[in-house]
C-alpha positions as CSV (number, residue, x, y, z in Angstrom):
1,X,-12.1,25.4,-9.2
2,X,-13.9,22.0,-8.4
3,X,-13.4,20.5,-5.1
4,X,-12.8,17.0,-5.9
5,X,-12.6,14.7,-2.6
6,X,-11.6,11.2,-1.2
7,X,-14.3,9.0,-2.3
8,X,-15.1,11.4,-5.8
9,X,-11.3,10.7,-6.9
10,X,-11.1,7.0,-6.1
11,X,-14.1,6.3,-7.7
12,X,-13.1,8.2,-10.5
13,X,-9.8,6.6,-11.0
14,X,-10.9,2.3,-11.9
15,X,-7.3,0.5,-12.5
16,X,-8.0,-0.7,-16.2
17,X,-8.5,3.0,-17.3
18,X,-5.9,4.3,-14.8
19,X,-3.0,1.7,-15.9
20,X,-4.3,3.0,-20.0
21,X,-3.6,6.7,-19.0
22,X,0.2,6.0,-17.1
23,X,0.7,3.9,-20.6
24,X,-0.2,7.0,-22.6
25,X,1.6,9.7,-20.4
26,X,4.4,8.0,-20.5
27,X,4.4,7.8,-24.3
28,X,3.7,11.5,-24.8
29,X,6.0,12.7,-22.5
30,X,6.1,15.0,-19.7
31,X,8.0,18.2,-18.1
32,X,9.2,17.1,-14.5
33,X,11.5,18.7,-12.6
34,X,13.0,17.0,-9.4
35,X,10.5,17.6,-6.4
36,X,11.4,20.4,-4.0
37,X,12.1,18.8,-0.3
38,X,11.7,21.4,2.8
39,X,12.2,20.5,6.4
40,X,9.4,22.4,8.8
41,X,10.2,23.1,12.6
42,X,7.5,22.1,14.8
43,X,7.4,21.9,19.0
44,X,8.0,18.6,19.3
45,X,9.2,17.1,16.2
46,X,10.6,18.0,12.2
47,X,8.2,17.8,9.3
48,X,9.0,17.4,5.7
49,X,7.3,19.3,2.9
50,X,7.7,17.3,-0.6
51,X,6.4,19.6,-3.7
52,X,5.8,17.8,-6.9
53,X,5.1,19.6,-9.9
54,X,4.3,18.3,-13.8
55,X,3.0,19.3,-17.0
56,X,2.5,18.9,-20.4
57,X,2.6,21.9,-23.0
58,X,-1.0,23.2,-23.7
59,X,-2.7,20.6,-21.8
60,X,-2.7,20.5,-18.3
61,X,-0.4,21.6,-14.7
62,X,-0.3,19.7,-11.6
63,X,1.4,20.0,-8.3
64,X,1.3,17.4,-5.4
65,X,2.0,18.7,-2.1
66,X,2.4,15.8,0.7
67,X,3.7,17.2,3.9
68,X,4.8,14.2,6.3
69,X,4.6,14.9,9.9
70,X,6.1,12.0,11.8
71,X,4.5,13.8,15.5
72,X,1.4,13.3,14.3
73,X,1.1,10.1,15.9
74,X,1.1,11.6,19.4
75,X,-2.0,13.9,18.4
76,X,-3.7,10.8,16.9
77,X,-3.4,12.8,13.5
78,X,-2.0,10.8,10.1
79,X,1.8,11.6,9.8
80,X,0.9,12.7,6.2
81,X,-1.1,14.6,4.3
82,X,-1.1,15.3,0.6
83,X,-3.1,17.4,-2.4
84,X,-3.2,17.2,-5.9
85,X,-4.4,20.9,-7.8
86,X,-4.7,21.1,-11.3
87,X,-4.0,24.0,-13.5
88,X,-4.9,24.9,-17.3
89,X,-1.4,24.8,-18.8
90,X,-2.3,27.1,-20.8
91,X,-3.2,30.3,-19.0
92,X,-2.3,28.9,-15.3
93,X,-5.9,29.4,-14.3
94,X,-6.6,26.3,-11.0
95,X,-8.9,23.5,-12.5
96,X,-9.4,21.4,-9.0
97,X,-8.3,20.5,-6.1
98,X,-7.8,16.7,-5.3
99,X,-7.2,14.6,-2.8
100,X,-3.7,13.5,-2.9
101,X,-3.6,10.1,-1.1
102,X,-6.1,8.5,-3.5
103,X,-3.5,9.8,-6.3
104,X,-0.5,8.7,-5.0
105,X,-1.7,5.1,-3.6
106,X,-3.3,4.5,-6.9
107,X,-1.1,5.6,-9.5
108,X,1.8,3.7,-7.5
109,X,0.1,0.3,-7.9
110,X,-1.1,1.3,-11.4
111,X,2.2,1.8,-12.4
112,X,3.2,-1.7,-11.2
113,X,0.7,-3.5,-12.5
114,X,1.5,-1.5,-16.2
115,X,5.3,-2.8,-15.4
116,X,4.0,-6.4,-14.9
117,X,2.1,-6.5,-18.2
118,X,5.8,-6.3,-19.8
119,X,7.9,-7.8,-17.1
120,X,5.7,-11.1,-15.7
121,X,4.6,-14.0,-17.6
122,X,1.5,-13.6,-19.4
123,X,-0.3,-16.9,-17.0
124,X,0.9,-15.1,-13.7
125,X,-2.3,-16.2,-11.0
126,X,-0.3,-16.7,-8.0
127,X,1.1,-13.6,-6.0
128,X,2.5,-13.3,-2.6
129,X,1.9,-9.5,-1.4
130,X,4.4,-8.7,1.5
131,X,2.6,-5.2,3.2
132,X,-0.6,-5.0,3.9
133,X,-1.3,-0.6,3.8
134,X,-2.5,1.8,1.9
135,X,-0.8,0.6,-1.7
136,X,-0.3,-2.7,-1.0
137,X,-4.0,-3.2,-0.4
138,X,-4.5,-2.0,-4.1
139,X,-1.9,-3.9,-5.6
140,X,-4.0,-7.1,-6.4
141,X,-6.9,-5.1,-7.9
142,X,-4.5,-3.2,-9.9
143,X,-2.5,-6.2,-11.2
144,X,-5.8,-8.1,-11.8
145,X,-6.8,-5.6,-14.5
146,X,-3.2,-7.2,-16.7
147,X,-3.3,-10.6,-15.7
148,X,-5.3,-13.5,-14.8
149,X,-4.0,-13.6,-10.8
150,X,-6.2,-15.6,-8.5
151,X,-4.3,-16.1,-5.6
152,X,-2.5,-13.9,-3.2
153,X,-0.5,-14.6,0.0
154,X,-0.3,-12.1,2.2
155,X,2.2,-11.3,4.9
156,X,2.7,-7.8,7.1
157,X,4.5,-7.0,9.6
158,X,1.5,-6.9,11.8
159,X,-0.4,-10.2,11.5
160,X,-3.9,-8.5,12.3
161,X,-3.2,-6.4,9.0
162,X,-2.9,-9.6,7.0
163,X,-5.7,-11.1,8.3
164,X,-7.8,-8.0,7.3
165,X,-6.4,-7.5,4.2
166,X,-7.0,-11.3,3.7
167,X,-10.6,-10.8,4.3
168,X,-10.6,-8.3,2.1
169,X,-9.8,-9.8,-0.9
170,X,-11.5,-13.1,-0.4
171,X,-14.6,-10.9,-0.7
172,X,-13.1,-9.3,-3.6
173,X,-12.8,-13.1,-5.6
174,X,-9.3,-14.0,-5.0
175,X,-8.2,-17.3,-3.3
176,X,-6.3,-15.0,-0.4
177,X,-4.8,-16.5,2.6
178,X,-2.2,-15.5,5.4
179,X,1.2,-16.2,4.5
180,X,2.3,-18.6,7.1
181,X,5.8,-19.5,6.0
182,X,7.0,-17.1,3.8
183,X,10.3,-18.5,2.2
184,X,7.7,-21.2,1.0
185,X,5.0,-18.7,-0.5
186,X,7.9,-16.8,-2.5
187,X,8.9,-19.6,-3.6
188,X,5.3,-20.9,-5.3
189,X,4.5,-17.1,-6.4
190,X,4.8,-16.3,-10.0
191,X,5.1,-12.5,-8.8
192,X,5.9,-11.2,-5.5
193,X,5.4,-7.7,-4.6
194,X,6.6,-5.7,-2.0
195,X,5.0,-2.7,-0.7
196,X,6.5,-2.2,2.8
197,X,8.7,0.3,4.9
198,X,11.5,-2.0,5.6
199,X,14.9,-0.7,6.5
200,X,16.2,-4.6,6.1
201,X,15.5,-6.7,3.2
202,X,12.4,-8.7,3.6
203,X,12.9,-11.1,0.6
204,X,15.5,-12.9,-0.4
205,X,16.7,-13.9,-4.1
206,X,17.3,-17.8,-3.0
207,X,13.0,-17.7,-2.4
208,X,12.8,-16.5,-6.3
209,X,11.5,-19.2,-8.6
210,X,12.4,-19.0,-12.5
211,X,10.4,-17.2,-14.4
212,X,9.3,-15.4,-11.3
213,X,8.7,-11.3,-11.3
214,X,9.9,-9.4,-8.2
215,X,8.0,-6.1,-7.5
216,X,9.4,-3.3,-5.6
217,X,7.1,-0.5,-4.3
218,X,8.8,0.5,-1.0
219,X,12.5,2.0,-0.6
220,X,12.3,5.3,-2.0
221,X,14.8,6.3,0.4
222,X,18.4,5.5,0.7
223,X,17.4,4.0,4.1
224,X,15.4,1.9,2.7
225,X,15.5,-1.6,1.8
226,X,13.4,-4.5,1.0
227,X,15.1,-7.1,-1.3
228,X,18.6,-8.3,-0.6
229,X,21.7,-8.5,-3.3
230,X,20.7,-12.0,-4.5
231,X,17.1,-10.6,-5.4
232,X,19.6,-8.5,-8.6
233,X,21.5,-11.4,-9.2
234,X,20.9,-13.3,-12.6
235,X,18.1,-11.4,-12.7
236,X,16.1,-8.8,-15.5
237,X,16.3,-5.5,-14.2
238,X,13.8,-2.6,-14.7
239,X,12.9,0.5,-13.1
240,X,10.1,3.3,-13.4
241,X,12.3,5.8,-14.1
242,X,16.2,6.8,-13.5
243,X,15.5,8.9,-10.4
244,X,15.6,5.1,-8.8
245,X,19.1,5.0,-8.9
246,X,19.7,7.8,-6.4
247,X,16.9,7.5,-3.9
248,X,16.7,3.9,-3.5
249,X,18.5,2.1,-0.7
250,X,17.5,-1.2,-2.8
251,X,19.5,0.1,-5.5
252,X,22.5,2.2,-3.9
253,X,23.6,-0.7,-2.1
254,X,24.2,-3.6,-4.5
255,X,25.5,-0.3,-6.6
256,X,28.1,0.4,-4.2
257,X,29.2,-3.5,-3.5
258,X,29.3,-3.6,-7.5
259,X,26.5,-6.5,-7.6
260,X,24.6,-4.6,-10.3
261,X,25.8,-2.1,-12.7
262,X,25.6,-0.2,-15.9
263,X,22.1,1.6,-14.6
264,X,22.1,4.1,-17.7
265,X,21.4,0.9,-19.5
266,X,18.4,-0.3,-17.2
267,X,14.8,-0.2,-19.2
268,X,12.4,2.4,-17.9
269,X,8.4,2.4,-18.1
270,X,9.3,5.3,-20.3
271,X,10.9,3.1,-22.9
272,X,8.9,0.0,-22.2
273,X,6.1,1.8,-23.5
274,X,7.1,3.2,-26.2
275,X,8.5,0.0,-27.3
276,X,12.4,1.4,-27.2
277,X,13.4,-1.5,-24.8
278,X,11.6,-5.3,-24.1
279,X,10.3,-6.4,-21.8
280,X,10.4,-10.2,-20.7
281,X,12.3,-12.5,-23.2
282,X,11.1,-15.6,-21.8
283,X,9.3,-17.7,-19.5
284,X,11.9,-18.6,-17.4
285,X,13.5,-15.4,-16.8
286,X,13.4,-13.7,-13.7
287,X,12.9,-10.3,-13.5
288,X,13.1,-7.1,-11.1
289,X,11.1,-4.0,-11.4
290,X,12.4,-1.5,-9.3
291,X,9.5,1.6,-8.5
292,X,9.9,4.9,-6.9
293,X,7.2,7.6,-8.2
294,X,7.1,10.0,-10.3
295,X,5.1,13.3,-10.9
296,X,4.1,12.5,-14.0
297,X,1.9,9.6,-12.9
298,X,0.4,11.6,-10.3
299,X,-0.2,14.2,-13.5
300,X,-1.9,11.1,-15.7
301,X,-4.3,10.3,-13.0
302,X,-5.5,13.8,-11.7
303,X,-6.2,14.4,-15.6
304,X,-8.1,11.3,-15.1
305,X,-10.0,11.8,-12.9
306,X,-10.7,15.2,-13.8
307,X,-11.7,14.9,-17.5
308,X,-14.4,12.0,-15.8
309,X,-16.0,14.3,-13.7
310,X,-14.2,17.1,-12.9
311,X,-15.6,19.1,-16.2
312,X,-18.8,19.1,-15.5
């Protein structure tokens, strides 16, 4: 079984052939079950245990283990942790061993940037990025592999992660600055992504211009929440896949208080690309793109990364 670490697997996994492979996984088709959740005692704290499996028939197995470990921050440890291993479908037999973090971050904004190249207008440059981690970091690459964006505002949370992430992408060749008045910068944006922890919504629908296309990486738990119920009113929506609709707190919400509805009717990446459902009708309509993961992502890009130099 190869060993395939940090640095192999991000370099392995460039977002124009990573955003082709989600496209084409999500055509074929994939087998995945809901992802098994376990709760670890520890001495000072609880950790969670999320195991993500996928495969396709004849072709290859993956499981994702992340274990999240909230304590860790008093050891000055990560508070998560996650592998990829990949199988032979057909006999079972272990393939490699990847590192999971690389997957995960950059299949996420993969999979929005292959949303955007249905949902956003095809002259999108300007983007205002609200968190500045792990995924949010990658989003501008990724989305910069569909369309021609130039210039991102960011904002975090903590101004000295803006600022680095600003540096960062100026030296990358995008016109990026620090988002000093927010309202304002969503309001110039022609998308806006989100990629934050927030338990409280962090845009608002009345900053949305028309023809705008809102992005929603974070709140993939109920608890969760980044966009409030104007961001779904009058508004496109669209979501990676149905799962959305029960572990979103940007979605259970303006569910509940009736602002949105029908969700069995909501176009998924699934039927986006296999042209069952369109994508945007126009250039002045707003639309929503609601994300939460799936396993069969994380399958597309460990196969990836493992037919480029895992084989060998």
């Amino acid at each position: 079984m190869k060993i395939l670490d940090s640095t192999v697997t991000r370099d392995a996994l460039p977002f124009p052939e990573l955003i082709d492979a989600l496209r084409e996984m999500f055509i074929e088709g994939a087998h995945v079950p809901l992802r098994h959740n376990h709760k670890i005692e520890t001495d000072s704290d609880q950790g969670t245990v999320l195991i993500m499996p996928a495969w396709q028939a004849g072709r290859y197995l993956g499981i994702k283990t992340v274990n999240v470990f909230p304590g860790n921050v008093a050891l000055s440890l990560p508070g998560l942790h996650s592998t990829y291993v990949l199988y032979d479908a057909r006999t079972g037999a272990p393939l490699a061993q990847l590192d999971g973090n690389e997957i995960t971050s950059r299949r996420t904004a993969a999979a929005s940037a292959l949303a955007a190249s249905y949902l956003a207008r095809k002259d999108a440059s300007r983007m205002t990025l609200l968190g500045a981690g792990r995924v949010g970091s990658l989003v501008p690459q990724a989305y910069r592999a569909v369309l021609p964006i130039r210039e991102v505002d960011v904002w975090d949370a903590v101004p000295a992660a803006s600022e680095r992430l600003v540096a960062r992408l100026n030296e990358l060749g995008f016109h990026a600055r620090v988002a000093g008045n927010l309202p304002e910068s969503v309001a110039r944006a022609d998308v806006v992504t989100c990629a934050t922890l927030a338990t409280e919504p962090v845009v608002r629908g009345e900053w949305l211009a028309p023809g705008s296309h809102l992005d929603l990486i974070g709140s993939f738990t109920p608890a969760m929440r980044e966009a409030d119920d104007a961001c779904f009113m009058n508004a496109t929506m669209f979501v990676d896949t149905s799962e959305a609709f029960q572990k979103s707190g940007d979605l259970l919400g303006p569910l509940q208080r009736k602002i949105i509805a029908d969700p069995q009717r909501w176009p998924t990446l699934e039927t986006l690309c296999r042209q069952q459902a369109s994508g945007r009708a126009n250039d002045t309509e707003r639309t929503v793109f609601k994300a939460v993961g799936t396993a069969l992502e994380d399958l597309a890009a460990a196969a990836l990364v493992y037919e480029r130099c895992g084989r060998a």
